[in-house]
C-alpha positions in Angstrom: 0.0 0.0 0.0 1.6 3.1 -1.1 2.0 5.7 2.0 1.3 8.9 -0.6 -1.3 10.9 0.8 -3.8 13.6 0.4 -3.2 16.8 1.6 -4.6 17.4 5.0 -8.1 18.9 5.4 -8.0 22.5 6.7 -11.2 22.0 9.0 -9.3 21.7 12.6 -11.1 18.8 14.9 -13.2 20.3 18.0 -13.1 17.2 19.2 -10.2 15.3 20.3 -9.3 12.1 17.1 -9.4 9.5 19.4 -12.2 10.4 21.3 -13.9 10.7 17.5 -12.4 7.3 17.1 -14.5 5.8 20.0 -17.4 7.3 19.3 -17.1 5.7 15.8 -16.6 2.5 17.2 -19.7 2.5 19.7 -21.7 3.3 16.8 -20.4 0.4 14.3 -20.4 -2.1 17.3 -23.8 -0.5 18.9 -25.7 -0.5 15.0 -24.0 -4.1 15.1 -25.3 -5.6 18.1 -28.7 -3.9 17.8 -28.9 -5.5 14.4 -28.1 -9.2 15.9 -31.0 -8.2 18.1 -33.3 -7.5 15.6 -32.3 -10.3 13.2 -33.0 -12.9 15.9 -36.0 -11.5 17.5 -37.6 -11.6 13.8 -36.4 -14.9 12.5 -34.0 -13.9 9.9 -31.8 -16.9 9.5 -34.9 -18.9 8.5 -36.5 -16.1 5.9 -32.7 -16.5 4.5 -32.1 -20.0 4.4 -36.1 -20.0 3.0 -35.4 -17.3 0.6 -31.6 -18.5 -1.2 -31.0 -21.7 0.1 -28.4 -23.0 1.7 -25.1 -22.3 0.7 -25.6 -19.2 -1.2 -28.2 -17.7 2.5 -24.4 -18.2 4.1 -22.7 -16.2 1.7 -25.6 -13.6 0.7 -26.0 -13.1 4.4 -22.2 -12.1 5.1 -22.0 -10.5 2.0 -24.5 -8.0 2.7 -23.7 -7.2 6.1 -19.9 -6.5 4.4 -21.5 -3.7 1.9 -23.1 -2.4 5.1 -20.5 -2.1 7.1 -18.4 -0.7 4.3 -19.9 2.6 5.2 -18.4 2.6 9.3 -15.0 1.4 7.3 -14.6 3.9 5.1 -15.3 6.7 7.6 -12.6 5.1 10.0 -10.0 4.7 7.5 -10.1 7.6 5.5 -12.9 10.3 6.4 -12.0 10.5 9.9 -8.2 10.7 9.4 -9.0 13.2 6.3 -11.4 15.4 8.8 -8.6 15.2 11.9 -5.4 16.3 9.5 -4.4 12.6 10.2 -2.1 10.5 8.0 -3.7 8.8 5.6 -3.9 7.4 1.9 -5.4 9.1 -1.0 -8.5 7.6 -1.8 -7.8 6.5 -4.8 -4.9 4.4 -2.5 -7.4 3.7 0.5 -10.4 2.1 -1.4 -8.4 -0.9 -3.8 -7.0 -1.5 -0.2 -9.8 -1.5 1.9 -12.0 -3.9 -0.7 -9.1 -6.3 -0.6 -9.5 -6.5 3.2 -13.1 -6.6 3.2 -13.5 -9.5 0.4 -10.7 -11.6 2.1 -12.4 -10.9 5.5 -15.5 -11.9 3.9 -14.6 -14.9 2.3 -12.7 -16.0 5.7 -16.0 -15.6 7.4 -18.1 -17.4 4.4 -15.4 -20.5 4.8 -15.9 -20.9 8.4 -19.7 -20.9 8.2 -19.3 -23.6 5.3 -17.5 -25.6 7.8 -20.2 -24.8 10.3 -22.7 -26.1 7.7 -21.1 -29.3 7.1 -19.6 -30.0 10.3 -22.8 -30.3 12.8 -24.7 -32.3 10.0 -21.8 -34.8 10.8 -21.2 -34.5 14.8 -24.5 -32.7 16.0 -23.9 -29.6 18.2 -20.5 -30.8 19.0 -19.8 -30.2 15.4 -19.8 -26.0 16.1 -17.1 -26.4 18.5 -15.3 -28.5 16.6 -15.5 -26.5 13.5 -14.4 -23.4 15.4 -11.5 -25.0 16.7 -10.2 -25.5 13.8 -11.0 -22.1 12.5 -8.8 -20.9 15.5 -5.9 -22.8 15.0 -5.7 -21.7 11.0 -6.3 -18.2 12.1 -3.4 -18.6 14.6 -1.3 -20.6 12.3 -1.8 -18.6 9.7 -1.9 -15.2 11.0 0.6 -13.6 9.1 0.1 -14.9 5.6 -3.5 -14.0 6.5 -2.3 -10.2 7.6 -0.7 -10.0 4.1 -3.9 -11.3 2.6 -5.9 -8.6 4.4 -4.2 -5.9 5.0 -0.9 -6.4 3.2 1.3 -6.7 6.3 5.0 -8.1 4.7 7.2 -9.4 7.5 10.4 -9.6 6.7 12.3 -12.2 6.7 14.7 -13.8 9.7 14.6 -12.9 13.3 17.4 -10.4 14.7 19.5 -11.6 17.2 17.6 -9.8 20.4 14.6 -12.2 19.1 12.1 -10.2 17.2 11.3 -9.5 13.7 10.5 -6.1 11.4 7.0 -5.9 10.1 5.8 -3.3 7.9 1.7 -2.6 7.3 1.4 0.8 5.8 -1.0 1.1 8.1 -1.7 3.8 10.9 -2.4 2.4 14.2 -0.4 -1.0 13.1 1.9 -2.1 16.5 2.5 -5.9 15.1 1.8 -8.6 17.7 3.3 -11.8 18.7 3.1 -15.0 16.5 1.7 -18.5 18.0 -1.0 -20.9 19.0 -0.2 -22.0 22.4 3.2 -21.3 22.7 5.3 -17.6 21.2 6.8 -17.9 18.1 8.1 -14.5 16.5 7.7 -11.0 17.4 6.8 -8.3 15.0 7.6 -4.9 15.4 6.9 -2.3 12.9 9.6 -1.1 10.6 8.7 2.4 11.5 9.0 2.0 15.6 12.6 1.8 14.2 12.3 4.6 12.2 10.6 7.0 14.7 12.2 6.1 18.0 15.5 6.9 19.6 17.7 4.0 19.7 16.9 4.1 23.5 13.3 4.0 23.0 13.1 1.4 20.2 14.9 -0.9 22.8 12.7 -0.2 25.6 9.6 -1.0 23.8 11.2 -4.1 22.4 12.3 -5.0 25.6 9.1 -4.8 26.8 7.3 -7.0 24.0 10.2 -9.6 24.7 8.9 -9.5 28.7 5.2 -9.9 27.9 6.6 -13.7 26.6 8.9 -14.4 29.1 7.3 -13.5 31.9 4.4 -15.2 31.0 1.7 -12.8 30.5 1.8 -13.8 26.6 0.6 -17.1 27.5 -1.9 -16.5 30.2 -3.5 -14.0 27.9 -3.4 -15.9 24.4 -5.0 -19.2 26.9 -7.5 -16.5 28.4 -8.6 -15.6 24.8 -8.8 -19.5 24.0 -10.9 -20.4 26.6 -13.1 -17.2 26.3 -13.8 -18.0 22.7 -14.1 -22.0 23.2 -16.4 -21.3 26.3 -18.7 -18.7 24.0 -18.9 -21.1 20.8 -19.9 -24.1 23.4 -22.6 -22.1 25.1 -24.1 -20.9 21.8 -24.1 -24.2 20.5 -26.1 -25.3 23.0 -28.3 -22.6 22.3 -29.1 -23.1 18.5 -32.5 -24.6 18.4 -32.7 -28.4 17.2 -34.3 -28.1 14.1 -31.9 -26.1 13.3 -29.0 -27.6 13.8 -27.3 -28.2 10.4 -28.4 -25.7 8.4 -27.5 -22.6 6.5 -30.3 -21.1 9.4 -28.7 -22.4 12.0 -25.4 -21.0 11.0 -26.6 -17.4 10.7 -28.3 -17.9 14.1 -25.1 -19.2 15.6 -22.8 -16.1 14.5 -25.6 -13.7 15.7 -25.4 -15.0 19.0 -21.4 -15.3 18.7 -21.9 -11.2 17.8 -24.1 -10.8 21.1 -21.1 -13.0 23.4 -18.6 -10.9 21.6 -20.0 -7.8 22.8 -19.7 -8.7 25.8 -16.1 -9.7 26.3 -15.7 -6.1 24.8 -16.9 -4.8 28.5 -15.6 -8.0 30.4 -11.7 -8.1 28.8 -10.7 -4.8 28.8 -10.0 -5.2 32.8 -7.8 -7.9 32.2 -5.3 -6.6 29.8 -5.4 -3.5 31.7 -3.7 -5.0 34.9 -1.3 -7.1 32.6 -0.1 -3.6 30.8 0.8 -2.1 34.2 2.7 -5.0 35.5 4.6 -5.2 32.6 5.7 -1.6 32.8 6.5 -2.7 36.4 8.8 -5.8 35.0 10.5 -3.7 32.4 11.4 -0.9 34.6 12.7 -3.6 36.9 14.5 -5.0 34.2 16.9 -1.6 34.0 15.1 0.1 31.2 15.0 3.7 32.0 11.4 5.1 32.6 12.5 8.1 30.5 12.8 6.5 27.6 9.9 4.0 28.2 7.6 7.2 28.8 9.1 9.2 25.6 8.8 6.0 23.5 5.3 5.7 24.6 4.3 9.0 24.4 5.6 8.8 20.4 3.6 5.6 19.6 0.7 6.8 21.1 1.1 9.8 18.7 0.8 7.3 15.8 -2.2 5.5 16.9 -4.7 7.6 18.0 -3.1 10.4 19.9 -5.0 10.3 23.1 -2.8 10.4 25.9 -5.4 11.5 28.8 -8.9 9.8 29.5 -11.5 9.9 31.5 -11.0 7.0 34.1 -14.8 5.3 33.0 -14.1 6.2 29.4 -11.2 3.8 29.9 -12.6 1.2 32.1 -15.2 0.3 29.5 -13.5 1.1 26.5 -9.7 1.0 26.9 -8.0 -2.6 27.3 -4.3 -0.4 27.1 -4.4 2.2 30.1 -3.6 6.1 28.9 -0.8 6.9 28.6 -0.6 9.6 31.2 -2.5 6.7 33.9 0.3 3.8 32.3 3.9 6.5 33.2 2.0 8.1 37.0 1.5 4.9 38.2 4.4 3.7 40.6 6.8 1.5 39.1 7.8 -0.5 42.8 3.7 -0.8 43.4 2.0 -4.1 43.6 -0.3 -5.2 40.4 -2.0 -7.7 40.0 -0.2 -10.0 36.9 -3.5 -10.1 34.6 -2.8 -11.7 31.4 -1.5 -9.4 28.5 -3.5 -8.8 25.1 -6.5 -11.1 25.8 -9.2 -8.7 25.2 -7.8 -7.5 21.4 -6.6 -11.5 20.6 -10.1 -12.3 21.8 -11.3 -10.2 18.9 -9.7 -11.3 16.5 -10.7 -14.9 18.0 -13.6 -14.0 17.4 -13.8 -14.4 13.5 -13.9 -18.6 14.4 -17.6 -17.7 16.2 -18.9 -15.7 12.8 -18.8 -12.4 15.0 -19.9 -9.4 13.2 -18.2 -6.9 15.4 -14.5 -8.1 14.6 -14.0 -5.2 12.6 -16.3 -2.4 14.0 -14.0 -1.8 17.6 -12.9 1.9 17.5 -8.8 0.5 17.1 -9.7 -1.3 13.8 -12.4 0.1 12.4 -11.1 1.0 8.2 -7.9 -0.8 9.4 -7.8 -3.9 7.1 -4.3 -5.0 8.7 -5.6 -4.0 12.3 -8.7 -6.2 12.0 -5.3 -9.4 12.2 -3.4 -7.6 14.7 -4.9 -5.1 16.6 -3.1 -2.5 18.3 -1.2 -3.7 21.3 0.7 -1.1 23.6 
């Protein structure tokens, strides 16, 4: 994706860009949710299975809800950065881009409910779990070749010496993520940390990454998102009426319900990775990194996302999994945290796809962010 872009609008924002960014994001995942709502309550899945069939109600159904939420995409990725004087792609740039990521999205999601299709026919209700199982374990397997297909995320290749590797995703907002199912395998780090940073600030942050693995908040996080995810596609499972059970109805049902669960591990997990950031700023301040340059480093990537470095503290408690950064560099370094398990609220999302959830792409972090909606923003 070429990083050309259009000269900024002169219209200044009244309103602070990330706090425009959120407000985006409650409306895509509110319209979202209310939508599941409505759907179900009116029988949907069976006037679409009635009205197509059964393969093609799978595919129509995701299909449209793609050209529908086109509309929250675009505004995310290119009006919103446009009206803020943010970085961002010419639209001529921006829109080949952005229909890539929604037709690969789309087709991931059409796969999985093909599965879903076939595999309860076989197995029964078990057949949902088992189908998103393996959904999860391609979409963890495969997450980088399946960042490149959607967003166009190009790792490079090899891992330095201090065990991380450069990623590069055009993309504002893009902090790369850590690789693996159960247990790490590489860790990507944007091409332009390295660019923007100090030397002394490019370590810290790498440092930091590297501590999340060792120190085990990686895994208790990744195993948090697991067993949220597993524990949601079992309980809706059980939930998809009998007769439905093995068909294209039944499918639709099941990822509206997954859409409904998923909105609520939005206001559940946030917590969670909250408690896991501050402990690991305790661990790599602990570790010798100077809390300068952690807290300039910080301040600078937080400048490339979604410049926000103050909060309200409820804005944050129901919104935010990654604290402020003015609440993350005033807490004290030496105080007691509790460990909480790093990233599981954003991995959960992206989980999330193996459930058919609708809201996968509609968070304020990711929404217009084709390589966000694989790796969304961790701190």
């Amino acid at each position: 994706m070429t990083a050309t872009t259009d000269t900024p609008a002169p219209r200044s924002a009244q309103m602070p860009y990330g706090r425009r960014r959120l407000l985006l994001g409650v409306t895509a995942v509110g319209s979202t949710v209310v939508f599941a709502l409505c759907a179900l309550t009116a029988g949907l899945p069976q006037f679409v299975q009635d009205t197509l069939g059964s393969w093609r109600a799978i595919a129509v159904f995701f299909g449209v809800f793609a050209l529908f939420h086109a509309g929250f995409d675009l505004l995310g990725g290119y009006l919103l950065p446009r009206w803020s004087s943010r970085r961002h792609n010419r639209l001529s740039v921006y829109a080949p881009y952005l229909l890539r990521g929604i037709v690969v999205h789309t087709l991931a999601l059409v796969l999985i409910g093909q599965i879903m299709l076939t595999a309860p026919s076989l197995m029964g209700r078990a057949g949902f779990v088992a189908a998103a199982a393996v959904a999860i374990l391609i979409l963890l397997t495969l997450r980088a070749p399946i960042a490149y297909g959607v967003g166009s995320v190009r790792r490079r290749r090899g891992t330095t010496d201090e065990g991380y590797s450069l990623a590069d995703a055009e993309a504002a907002g893009f902090t790369g993520g850590v690789l693996g199912v159960f247990r790490p395998g590489p860790i990507l780090v944007p091409i332009e940390w390295r660019e923007r940073l100090t030397p002394n600030g490019f370590d810290a942050v790498v440092s930091r990454r590297l501590l999340a693995v060792t120190s085990g908040s990686w895994r208790r996080g990744r195993l948090a998102a697991l067993l949220f995810t597993l524990s949601g596609v079992t309980v809706i499972a059980l939930g998809v009426p009998a007769p439905m059970v093995g068909t294209a109805s039944g499918v639709i049902a099941f990822s509206l319900m997954f859409t409904l669960w998923s909105f609520v591990g939005l206001l559940l997990l946030p917590s969670v990775s909250r408690a896991a950031s501050h402990r690991l700023d305790q661990i790599t301040i602990a570790a010798g990194i100077s809390r300068k340059d952690l807290t300039d480093a910080t301040r600078t990537l937080d400048n490339l996302q979604d410049a926000e470095p103050q909060r309200g503290r409820w804005i944050e408690r129901v919104f935010h999994p990654i604290p402020s950064v003015e609440r993350r560099m005033t807490s004290d370094a030496s105080g007691d945290v509790v460990p909480g398990a790093w990233d599981t609220a954003r991995t959960a999302i992206y989980l999330s796809w193996s459930g058919l959830s609708l809201v996968s792409r509609s968070v304020h972090c990711n929404c217009g962010r084709p390589a966000l909606w694989v790796f969304l923003p961790i701190e």
